[in-house]
C-alpha positions as CSV (number, residue, x, y, z in Angstrom):
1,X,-28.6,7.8,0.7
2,X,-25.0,7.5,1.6
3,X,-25.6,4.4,3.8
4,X,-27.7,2.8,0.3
5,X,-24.5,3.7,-1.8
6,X,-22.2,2.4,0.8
7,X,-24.4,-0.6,0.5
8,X,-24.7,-1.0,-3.5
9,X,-20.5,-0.7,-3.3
10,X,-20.0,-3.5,-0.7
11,X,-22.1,-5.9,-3.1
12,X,-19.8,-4.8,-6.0
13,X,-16.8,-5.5,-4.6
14,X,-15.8,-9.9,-4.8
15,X,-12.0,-9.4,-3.5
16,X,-10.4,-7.5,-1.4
17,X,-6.2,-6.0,-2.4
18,X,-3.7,-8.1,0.3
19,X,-1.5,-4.7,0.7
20,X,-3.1,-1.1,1.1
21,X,-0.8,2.0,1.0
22,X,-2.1,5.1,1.9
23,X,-1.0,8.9,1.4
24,X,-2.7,10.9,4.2
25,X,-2.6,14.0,2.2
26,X,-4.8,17.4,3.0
27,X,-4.6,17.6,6.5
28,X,-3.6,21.3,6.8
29,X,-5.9,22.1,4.1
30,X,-8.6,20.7,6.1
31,X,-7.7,23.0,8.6
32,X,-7.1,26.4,6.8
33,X,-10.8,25.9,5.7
34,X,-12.5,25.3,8.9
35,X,-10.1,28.2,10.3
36,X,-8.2,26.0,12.6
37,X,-4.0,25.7,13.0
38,X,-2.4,23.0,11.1
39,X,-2.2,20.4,14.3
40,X,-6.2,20.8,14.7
41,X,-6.0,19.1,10.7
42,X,-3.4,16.4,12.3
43,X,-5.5,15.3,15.1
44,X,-8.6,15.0,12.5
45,X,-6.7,13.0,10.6
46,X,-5.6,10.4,13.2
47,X,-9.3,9.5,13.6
48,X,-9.7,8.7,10.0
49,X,-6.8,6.4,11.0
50,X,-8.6,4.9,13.2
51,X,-11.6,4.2,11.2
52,X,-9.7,3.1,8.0
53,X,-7.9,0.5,10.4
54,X,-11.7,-0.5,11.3
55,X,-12.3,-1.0,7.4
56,X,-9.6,-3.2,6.5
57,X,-10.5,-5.9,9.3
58,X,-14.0,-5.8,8.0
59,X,-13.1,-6.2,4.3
60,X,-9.8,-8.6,4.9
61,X,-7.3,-6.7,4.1
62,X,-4.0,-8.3,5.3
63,X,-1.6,-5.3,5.1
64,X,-2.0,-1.8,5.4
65,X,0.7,1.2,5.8
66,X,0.3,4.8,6.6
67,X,2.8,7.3,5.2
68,X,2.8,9.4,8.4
69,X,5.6,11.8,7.9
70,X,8.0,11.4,5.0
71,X,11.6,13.2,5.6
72,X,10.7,16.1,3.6
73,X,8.0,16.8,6.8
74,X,11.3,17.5,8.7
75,X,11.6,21.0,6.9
76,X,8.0,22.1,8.2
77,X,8.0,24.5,11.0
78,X,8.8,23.5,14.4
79,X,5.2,23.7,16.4
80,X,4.2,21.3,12.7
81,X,6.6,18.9,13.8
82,X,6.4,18.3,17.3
83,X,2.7,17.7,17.2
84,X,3.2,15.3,14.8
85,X,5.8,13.8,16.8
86,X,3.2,14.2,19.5
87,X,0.6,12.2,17.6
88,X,2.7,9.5,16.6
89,X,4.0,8.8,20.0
90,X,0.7,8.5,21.7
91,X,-1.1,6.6,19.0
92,X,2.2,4.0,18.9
93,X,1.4,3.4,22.8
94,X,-2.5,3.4,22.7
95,X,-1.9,0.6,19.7
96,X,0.6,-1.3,21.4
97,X,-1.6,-1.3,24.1
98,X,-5.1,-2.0,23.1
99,X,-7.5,-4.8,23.4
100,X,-8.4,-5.0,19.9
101,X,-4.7,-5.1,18.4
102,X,-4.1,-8.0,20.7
103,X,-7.3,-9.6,20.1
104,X,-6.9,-9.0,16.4
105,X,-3.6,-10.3,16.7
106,X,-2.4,-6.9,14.8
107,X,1.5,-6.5,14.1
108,X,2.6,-2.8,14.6
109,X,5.8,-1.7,13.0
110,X,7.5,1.5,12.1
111,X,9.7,1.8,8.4
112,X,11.9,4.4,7.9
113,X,15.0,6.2,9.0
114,X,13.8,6.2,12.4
115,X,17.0,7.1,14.0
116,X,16.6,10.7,12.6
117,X,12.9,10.6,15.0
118,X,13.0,12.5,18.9
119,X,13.9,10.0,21.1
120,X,10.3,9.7,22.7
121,X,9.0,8.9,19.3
122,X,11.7,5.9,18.6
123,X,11.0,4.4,22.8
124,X,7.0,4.2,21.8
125,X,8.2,2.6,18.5
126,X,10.4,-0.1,20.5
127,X,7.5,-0.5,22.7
128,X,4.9,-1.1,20.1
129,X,6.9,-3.0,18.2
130,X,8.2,-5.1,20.8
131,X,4.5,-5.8,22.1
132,X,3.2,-6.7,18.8
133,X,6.2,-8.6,17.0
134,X,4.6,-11.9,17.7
135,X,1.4,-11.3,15.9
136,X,0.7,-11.9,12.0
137,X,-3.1,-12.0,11.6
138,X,-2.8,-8.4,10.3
139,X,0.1,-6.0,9.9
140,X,0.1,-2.3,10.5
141,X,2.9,-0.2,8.6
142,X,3.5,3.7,9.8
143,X,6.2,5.1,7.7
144,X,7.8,7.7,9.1
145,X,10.9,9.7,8.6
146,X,10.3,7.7,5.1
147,X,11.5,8.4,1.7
148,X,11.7,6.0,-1.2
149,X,15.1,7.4,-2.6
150,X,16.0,6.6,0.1
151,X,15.3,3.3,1.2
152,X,16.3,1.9,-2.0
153,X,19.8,3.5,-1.9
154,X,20.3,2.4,1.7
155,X,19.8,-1.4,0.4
156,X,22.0,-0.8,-2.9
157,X,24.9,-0.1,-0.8
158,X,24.0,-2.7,1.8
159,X,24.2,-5.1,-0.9
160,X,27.2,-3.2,-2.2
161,X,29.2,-3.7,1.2
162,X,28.0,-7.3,1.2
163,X,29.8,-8.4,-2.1
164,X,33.3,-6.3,-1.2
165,X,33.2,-8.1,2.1
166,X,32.6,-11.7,0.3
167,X,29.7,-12.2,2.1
168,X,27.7,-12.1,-1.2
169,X,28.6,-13.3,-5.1
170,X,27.8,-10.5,-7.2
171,X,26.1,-13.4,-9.6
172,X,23.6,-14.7,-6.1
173,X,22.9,-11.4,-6.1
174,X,18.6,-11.8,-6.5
175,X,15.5,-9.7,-6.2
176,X,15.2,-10.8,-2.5
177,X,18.7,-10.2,-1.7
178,X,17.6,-6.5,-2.0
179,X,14.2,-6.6,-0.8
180,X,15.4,-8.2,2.6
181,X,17.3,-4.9,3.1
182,X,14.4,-2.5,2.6
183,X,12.5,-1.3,5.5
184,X,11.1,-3.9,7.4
185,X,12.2,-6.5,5.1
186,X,9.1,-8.9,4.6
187,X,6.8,-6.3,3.5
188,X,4.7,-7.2,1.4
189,X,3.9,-6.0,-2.5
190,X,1.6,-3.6,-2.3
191,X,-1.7,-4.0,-4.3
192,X,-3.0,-0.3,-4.1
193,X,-2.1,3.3,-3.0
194,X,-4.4,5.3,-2.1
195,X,-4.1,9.2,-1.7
196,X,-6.2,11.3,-0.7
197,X,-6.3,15.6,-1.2
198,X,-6.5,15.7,-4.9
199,X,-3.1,15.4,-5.8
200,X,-2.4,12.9,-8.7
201,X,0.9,11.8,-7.4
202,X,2.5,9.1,-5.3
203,X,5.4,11.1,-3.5
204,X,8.0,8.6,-3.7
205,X,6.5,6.0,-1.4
206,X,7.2,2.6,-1.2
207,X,8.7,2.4,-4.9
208,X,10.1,-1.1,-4.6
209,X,6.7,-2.9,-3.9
210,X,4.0,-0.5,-5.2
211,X,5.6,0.2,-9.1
212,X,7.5,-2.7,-8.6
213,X,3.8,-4.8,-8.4
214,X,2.6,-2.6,-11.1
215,X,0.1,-1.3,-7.7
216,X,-3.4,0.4,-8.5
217,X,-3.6,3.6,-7.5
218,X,-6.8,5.7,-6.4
219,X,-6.7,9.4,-6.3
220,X,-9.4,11.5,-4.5
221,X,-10.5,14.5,-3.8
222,X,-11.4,14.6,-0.1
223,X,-8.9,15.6,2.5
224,X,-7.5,13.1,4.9
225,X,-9.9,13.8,7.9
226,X,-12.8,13.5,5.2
227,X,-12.1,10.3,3.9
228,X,-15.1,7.7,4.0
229,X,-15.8,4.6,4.0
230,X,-17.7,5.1,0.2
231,X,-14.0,6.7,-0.5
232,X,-12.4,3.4,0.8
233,X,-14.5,1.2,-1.1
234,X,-14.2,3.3,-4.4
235,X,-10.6,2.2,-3.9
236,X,-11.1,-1.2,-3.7
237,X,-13.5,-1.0,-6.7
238,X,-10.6,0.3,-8.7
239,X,-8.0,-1.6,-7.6
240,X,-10.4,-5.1,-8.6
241,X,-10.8,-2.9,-12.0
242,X,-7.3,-2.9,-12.5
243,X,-7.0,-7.0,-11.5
244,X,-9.8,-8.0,-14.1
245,X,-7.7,-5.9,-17.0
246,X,-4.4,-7.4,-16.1
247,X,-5.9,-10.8,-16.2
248,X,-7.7,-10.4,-19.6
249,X,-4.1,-8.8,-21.1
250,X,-2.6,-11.9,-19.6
251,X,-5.2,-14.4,-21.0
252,X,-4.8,-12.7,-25.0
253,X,-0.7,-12.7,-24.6
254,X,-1.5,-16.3,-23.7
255,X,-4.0,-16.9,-26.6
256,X,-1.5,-15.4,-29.3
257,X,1.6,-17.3,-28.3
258,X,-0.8,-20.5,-28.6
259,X,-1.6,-19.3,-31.4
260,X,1.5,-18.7,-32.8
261,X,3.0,-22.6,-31.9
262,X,-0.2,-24.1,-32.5
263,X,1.8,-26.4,-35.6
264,X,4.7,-27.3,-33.5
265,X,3.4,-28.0,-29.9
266,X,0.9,-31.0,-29.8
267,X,-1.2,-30.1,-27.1
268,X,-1.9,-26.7,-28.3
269,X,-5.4,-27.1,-28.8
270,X,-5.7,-27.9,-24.9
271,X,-4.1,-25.3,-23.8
272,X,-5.9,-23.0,-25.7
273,X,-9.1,-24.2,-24.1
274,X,-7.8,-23.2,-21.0
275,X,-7.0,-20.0,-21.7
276,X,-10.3,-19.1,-23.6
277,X,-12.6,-19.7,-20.5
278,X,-10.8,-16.6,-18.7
279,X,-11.8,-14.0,-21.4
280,X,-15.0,-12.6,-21.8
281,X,-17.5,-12.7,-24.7
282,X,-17.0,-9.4,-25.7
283,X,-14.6,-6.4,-24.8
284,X,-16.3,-3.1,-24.5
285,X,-19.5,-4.0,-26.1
286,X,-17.3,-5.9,-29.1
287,X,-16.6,-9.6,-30.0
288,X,-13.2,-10.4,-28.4
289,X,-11.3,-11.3,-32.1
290,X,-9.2,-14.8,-30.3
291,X,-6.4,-14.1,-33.3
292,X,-3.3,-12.9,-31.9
293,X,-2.1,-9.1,-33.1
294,X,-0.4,-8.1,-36.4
């Protein structure tokens, strides 16, 4: 039955997000109710990882990044954090290192204060980095040591020390002069977050491009080790939910200022065509009224 569901889902979905964010929550969970340690939940959850990475090249997503281990995970307790650290280092080289990212053409990167990470961890972030730099058929984001407080305060006073310098006007200063200063500078806006766990929250991560883009978000219940692809679609489903209302709010703002200058701007009546053939019929079983609002 799953497999005829999975199905039923693929057929609904026409478009895929460009930029997928994830919140791997529930990993410990997992594990206090199978009766395993914390790390045993870690290790489930890097094969999710795997499979979600699987996902996206199958549906065309362009972007996708991984909140790994924010810099509040720094305050777990040390065995927590050194598996972790364990994880991340050996994934990073059996990445940078695999057929299928090179044959994929899969750009692997690392944003976040990564200077605060062991040493071992930052040398398999050079390497992967390093290896896969080149590539920009798909882009794989792992956050770690990441917080979005952070990374927005770290640009302002990069921008800050650019004007007292005179390297910067304060009146050229734009929305790209900031977002080149965030983590990994070209990222892109993110189209959806997804978290996982049952938490209702997205845990400051990536503020600047997910609320920023006015992002979709999915919440769901499973933990991180059992997300499925029938989760992963779900998501998608919602985030082309989200697309069709934003484009239908866009069309009726459109329709009303029409509307309202249809006596003073002579090709009102052409422009209003335009506009109609992107609305509905009906709204929610109703006849979509074209007059704009009191």
């Amino acid at each position: 039955m799953r497999s005829v569901y999975e199905r039923v889902l693929r057929r609904e979905i026409s478009g895929v997000p460009a930029h997928v964010a994830v919140i791997q929550d529930g990993n410990r969970r997992y594990a206090r109710r199978r009766g395993g340690d914390a790390t045993d939940g870690y290790s489930a959850g890097a094969e999710t990882t795997e499979r979600v990475l699987d996902w996206c090249a199958e549906l065309g997503v362009a972007e996708l990044t991984l909140y790994a281990f924010s810099t509040e995970n720094f305050n777990r307790p040390k065995d927590q954090r050194e598996h972790l650290f364990d994880l991340l280092e050996e994934k990073l080289y059996e990445f940078a290192d695999a057929d299928r990212i090179h044959e994929e053409e899969v750009r692997v990167r690392a944003i976040g204060e990564t200077a605060l990470l062991p040493e071992r961890v930052q040398e398999a972030i050079d390497y992967a980095e390093r290896r896969t730099g080149d590539y920009d058929a798909f882009t794989l984001n792992v956050a770690v040591a990441y917080g979005g407080r952070a990374e927005l305060l770290n640009a302002a006073r990069d921008v800050a020390d650019a004007v007292a310098g005179g390297d910067i006007d304060p009146d050229d200063v734009t929305a790209e002069t900031v977002e080149s200063r965030l983590y990994g500078g070209d990222v892109r806006d993110v189209d959806l977050i997804v978290r996982t766990g049952g938490d209702e929250r997205t845990s400051n991560f990536l503020p600047w491009h997910a609320n920023g883009n006015e992002a979709a978000a999915f919440f769901c219940t499973p933990y991180w080790p059992e997300f499925s692809k029938i989760d992963f679609l779900r998501a998608i489903r919602t985030y082309e939910a989200r697309e069709a209302s934003w484009r239908r709010t866009r069309a009726r703002r459109a329709l009303a200022l029409v509307h309202a200058l249809g006596d003073e701007v002579r090709e009102a009546k052409q422009v209003l065509e335009r506009f109609r053939e992107h609305l509905p019929e009906t709204v929610g079983g109703e006849e979509l009224d074209e007059r704009p609002a009191d």
